[in-house]
C-alpha positions in Angstrom: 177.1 145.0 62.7 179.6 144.9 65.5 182.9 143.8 63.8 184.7 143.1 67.2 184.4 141.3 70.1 186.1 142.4 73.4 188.3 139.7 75.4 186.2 140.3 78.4 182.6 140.1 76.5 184.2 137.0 75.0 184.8 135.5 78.2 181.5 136.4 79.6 179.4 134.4 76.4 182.0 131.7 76.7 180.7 131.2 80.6 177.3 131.9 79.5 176.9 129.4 76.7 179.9 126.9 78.2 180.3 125.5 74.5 177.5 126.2 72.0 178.5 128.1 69.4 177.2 131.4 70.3 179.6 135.0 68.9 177.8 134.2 65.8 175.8 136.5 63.0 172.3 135.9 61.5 171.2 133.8 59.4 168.3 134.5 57.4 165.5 132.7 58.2 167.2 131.0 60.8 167.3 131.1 64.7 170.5 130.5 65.1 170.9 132.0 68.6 171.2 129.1 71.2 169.6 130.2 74.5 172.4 131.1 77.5 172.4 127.8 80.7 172.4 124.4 77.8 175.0 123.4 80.5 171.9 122.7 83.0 169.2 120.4 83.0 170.1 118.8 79.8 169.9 115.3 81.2 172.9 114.0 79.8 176.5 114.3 80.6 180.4 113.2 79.0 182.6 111.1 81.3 185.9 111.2 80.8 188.1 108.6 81.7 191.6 109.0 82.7 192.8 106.3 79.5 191.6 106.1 76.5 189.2 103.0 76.8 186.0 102.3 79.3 186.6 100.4 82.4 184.9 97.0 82.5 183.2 98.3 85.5 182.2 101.8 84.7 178.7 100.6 84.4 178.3 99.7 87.3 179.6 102.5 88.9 177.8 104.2 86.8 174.6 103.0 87.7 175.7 103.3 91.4 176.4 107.2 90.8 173.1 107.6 89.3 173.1 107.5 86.0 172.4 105.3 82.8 174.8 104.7 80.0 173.3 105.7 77.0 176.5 105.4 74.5 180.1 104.3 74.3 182.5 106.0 72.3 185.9 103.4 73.8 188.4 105.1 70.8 188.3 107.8 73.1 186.9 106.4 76.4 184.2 108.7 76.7 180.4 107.5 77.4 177.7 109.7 77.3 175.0 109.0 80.7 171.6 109.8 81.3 171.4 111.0 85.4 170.0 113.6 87.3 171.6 117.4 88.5 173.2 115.3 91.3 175.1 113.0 89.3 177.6 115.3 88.3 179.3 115.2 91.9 178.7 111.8 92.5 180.9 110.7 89.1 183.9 112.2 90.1 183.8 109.4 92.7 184.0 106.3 89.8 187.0 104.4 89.2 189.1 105.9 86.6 187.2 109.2 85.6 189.4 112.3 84.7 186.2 115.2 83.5 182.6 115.0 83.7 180.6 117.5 82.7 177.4 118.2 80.9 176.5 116.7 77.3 176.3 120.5 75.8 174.6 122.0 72.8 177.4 122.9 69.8 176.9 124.9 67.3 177.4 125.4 63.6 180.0 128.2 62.7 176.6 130.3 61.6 177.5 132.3 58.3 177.4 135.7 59.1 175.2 136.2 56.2 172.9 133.7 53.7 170.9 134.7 50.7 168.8 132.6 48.0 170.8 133.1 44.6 168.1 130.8 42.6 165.0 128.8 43.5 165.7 125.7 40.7 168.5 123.7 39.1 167.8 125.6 35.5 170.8 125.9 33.2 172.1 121.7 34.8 175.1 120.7 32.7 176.7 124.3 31.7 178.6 125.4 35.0 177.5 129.2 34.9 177.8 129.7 38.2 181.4 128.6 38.3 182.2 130.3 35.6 180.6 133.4 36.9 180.6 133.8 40.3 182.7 130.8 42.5 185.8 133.4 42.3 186.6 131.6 45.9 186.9 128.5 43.9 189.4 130.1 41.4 191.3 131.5 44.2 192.5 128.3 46.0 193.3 127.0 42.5 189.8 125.5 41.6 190.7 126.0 37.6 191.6 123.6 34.6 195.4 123.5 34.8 194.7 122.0 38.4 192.0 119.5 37.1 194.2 118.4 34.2 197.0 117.3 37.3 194.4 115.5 39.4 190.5 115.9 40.7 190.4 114.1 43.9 189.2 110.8 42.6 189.7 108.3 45.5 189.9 110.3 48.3 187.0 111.1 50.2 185.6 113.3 52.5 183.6 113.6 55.0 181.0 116.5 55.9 180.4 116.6 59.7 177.7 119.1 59.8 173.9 119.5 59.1 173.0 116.7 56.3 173.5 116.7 53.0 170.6 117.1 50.0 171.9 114.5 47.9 169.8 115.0 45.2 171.2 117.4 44.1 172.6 117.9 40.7 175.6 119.4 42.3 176.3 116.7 44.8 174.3 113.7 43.4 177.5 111.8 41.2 180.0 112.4 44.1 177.9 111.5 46.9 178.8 108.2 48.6 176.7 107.4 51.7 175.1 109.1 54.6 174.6 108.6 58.5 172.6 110.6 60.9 173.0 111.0 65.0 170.3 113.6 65.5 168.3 111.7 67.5 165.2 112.4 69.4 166.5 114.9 72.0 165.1 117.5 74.5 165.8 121.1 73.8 165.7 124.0 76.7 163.9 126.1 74.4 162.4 123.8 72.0 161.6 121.1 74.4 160.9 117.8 73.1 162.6 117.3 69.4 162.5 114.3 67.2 165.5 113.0 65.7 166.3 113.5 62.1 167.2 111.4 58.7 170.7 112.2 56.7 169.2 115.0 54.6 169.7 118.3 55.0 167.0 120.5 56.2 168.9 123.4 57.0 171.3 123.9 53.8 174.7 124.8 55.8 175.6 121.2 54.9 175.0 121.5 51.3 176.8 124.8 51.0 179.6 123.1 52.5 179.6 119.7 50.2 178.9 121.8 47.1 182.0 123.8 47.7 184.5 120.7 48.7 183.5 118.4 45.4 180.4 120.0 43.1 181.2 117.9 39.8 182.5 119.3 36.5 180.2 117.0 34.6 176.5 118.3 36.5 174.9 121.5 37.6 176.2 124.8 37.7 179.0 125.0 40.2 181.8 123.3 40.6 183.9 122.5 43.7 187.9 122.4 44.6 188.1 118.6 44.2 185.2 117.8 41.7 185.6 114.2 41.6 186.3 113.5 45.4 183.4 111.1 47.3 181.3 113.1 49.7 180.3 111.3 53.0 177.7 112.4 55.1 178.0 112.8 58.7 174.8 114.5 60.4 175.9 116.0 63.6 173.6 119.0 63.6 169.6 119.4 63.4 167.7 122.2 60.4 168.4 124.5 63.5 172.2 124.5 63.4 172.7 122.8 67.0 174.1 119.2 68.1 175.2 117.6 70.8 178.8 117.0 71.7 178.5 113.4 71.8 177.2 113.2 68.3 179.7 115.3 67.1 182.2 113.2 68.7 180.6 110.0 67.6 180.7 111.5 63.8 184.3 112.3 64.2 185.2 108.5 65.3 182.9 106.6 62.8 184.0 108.4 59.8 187.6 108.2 61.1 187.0 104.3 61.7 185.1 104.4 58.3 188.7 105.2 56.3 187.9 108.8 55.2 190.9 111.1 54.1 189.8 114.4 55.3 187.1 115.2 57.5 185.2 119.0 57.6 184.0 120.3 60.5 182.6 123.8 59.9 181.2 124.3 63.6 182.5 125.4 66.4 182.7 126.5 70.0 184.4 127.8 73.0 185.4 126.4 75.8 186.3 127.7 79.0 188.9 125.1 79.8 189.7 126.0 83.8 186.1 125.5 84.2 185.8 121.9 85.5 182.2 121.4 83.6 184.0 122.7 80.8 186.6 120.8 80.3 185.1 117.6 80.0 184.2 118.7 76.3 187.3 120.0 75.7 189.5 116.9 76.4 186.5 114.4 74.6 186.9 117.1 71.5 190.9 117.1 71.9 191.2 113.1 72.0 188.7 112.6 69.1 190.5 114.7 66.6 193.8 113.2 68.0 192.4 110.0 67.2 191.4 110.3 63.5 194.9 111.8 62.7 196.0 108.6 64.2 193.8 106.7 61.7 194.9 108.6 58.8 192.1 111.6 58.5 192.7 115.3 58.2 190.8 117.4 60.5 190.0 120.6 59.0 187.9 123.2 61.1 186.6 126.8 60.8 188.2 128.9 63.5 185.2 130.7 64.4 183.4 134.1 63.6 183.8 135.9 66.1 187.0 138.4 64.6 188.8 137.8 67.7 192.6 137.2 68.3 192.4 133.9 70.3 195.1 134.0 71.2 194.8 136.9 73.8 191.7 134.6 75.3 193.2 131.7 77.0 192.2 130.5 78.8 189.3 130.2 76.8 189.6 128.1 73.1 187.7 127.3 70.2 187.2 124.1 69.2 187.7 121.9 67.7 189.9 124.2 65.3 192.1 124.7 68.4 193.0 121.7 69.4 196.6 120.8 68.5 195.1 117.7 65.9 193.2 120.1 64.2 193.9 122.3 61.3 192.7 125.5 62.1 191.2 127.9 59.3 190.7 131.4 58.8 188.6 133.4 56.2 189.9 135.9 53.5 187.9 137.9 51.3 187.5 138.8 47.6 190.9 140.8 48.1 193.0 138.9 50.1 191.9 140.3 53.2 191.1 139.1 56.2 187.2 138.8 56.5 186.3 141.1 59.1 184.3 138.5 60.7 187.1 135.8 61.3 188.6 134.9 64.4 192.6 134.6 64.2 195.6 134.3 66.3 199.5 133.5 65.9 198.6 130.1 68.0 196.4 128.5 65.9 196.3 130.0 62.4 198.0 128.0 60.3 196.3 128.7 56.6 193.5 130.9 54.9 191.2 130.0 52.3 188.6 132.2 51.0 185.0 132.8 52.8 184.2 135.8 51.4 181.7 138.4 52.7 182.4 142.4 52.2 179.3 144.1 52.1 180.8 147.1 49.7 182.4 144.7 47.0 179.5 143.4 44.8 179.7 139.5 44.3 182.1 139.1 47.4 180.1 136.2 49.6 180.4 132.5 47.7 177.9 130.3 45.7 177.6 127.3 46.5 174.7 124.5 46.4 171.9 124.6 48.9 169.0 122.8 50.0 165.0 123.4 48.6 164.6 121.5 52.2 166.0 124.4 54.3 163.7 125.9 56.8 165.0 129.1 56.4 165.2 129.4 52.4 162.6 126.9 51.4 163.3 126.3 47.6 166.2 127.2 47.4 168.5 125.2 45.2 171.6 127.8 45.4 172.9 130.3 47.6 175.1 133.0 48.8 176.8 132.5 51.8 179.7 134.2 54.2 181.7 133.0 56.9 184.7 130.7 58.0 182.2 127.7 57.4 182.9 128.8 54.0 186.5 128.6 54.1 187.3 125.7 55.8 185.7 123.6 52.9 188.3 124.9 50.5 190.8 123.8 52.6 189.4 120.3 53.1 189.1 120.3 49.0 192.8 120.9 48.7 193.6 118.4 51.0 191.5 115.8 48.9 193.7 116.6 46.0 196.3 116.3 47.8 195.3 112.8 49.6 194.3 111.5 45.5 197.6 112.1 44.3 199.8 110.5 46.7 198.1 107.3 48.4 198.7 105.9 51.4 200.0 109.7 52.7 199.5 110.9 56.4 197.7 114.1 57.6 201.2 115.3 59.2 202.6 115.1 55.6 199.6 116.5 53.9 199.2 119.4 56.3 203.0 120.4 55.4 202.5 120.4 51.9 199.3 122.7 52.6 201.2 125.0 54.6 204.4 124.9 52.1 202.6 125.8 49.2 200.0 128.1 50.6 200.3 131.5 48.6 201.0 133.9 51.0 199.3 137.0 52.0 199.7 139.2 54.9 203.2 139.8 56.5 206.3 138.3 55.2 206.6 134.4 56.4 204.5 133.6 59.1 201.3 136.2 60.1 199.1 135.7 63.1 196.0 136.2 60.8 196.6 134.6 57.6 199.5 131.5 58.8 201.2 130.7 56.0 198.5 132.0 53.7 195.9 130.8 50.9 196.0 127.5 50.0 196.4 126.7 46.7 195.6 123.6 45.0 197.8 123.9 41.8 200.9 124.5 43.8 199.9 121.4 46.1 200.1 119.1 43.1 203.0 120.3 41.4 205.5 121.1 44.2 
């Protein structure tokens, strides 16, 4: 496995793919790999406008240019048009519009590695898995002594990523509601694809939920905040892609909806001097502007790609690098940096654990999963690696924190994060691990 990726090959993907979350490793049973040029032909494109908010007459001028509106997203004055390859041009032209560009293909930050652990829910009620094998749980301060201060009761968040299975006994009491924006779509290499319900027929979703709030009081793992309420935001199809627009749309509604913290464990890079490009970019950077506004903690994975991004620009990942976003890296079993995660002294900020070195037995992390999954049909638990596994411990300390202090903002929560992260690496702050691993006990008892 190649454990590093050069600036210059970086570039080249990031002009290649223009946004989809390429740079990523297998996962089992799973295409994961997005085909190169989703930037043509999709049909659909982002306009920007210059103020947040849609001109009464961009319609119109719309229509005039070509093109169809097929959603409004005015938080961040972006809609989302159906038009032709010519369209592109002829928008620049409408009153008001700062970026257009094409409505790309985003992807999932792909674990770099996913196996089955068990095919049922045998053994329900005893927590042997926790007590076995979630040592990422235990790290961040998942343990009793934290649980006796607070379990995240009242806060909630949300899960921006591919469905939930909420039957299961490990998300079931904590789940809260779920909404789907998979629509029917075309696909460059799938062609026509019908949309989607909430559930999760991939199981990067589950692995995620299971890890922010699994319950003490069901099934056999427990998560960081084990009482927090789970809300379900399906941005991305069983395949691991989605279109920007829905992940912008998730990002709004559950900011709109009231949620605490919301986790987005996908990713992309974007080329930002690239005028198709930036369109994204400034729709991605304005969404996760405006749920800190209304009170929500973005927390994203920084990508797997074990590259310093900061020696990129002008290329970026996003949405963990945009300035509203907590960025997050992944450490393994030993503190170490997971040789798989991306890093960089502009954007790190904290660690939590992800897991995933092949020489250390038990290193990846067990979480839930979902018997609907495509790739591990059955499947009710499962190992999994990769910053998508981190960021969730992240968003589960947050929750804590949110729980125990109503009425707090994500500026103030984000301090305490940083304040009482344990830290690892270099003395103060370190370009890979920020200011190191969360750590919920500290968080609630600074």
């Amino acid at each position: 496995m190649v454990r590093r990726l050069s600036v210059l090959a970086l570039l080249g993907v990031a002009v290649l793919l223009a946004g989809c979350g390429g740079l990523l490793g297998p996962t089992v049973g799973v295409d994961n790999a997005t085909p190169a040029g989703l930037d043509e032909g999709s049909g659909q494109y982002l306009v920007v406008f210059g103020n947040s908010g849609i001109p009464d007459k961009a319609a119109a001028e719309v229509e005039a240019a070509g093109g169809v509106i097929v959603n409004e997203i005015p938080q961040i004055g972006v809609v989302v048009v159906e038009a032709g390859p010519e369209f592109s041009a002829r928008a620049k032209g409408i009153s008001g519009v700062s970026q257009v560009g094409p409505n790309v293909l985003w992807e999932m930050a792909a674990p770099v590695e996913v196996k089955p652990l068990e095919a049922d829910a045998a053994g329900v009620g005893d927590n042997d898995l926790y007590l076995g094998l979630q040592w990422d749980i235990k790290r961040v301060g998942g343990v009793p002594d934290t649980w006796d201060i607070g379990k995240g009761s009242g806060a909630v968040v949300a899960v921006l990523d591919t469905g939930v299975y909420y039957p299961h006994p490990d998300i079931a009491p904590n789940y809260l509601y779920g909404k789907t924006y998979v629509v029917d779509h075309w696909h460059p290499d799938l062609g026509d694809v019908p949309g989607e319900d909430e559930n999760d027929y991939h199981g990067h979703g589950t692995h995620v939920a299971g890890s922010i709030g699994a319950p003490i009081t069901a099934g056999r793992i427990i998560g960081v905040a084990p009482e927090v309420g789970i809300a379900n935001y399906k941005v991305l199809t069983k395949y691991g892609y989605g279109f920007v627009s829905w992940i912008m749309q998730g990002i709004v509604d559950a900011a709109d909806d009231g949620v605490d913290v919301i986790n987005m464990s996908l990713g992309g890079y974007r080329l930002i001097q690239d005028a198709d490009a930036a369109a994204a970019y400034v729709a991605y950077l304005r969404a996760t502007q405006y749920a800190r506004r209304q009170g929500a903690l973005v927390v994203a994975s920084s990508g797997n790609a074990a590259t310093d991004l900061t020696r990129i620009r002008p290329v970026f990942h996003v949405p963990s690098g945009t300035p509203a976003a907590l960025s997050v890296n992944s450490t393994g079993m030993e503190d170490e940096l997971a040789f798989y995660s991306n890093y960089g002294a502009s954007e790190t900020r904290v660690v939590g654990p992800g897991g995933g070195d092949t020489d250390i037995p038990f290193s990846y992390c067990v979480s839930a999963y979902s018997p609907l999954s495509i790739g591990l049909p059955g499947a009710m638990y499962a190992w999994s690696a990769g910053t998508s596994m981190a960021a969730p411990k992240v968003a589960g300390v947050a929750a804590l924190v949110y729980a125990q202090n109503p009425g707090i903002n994500p500026q103030q929560v984000e301090s305490i994060l940083m304040q009482t992260a344990d830290p690892v690496g270099k003395p103060g702050f370190d370009p890979q691990f920020g200011h190191g691993i969360v750590d919920a006990y500290r968080a609630l008892t600074r």
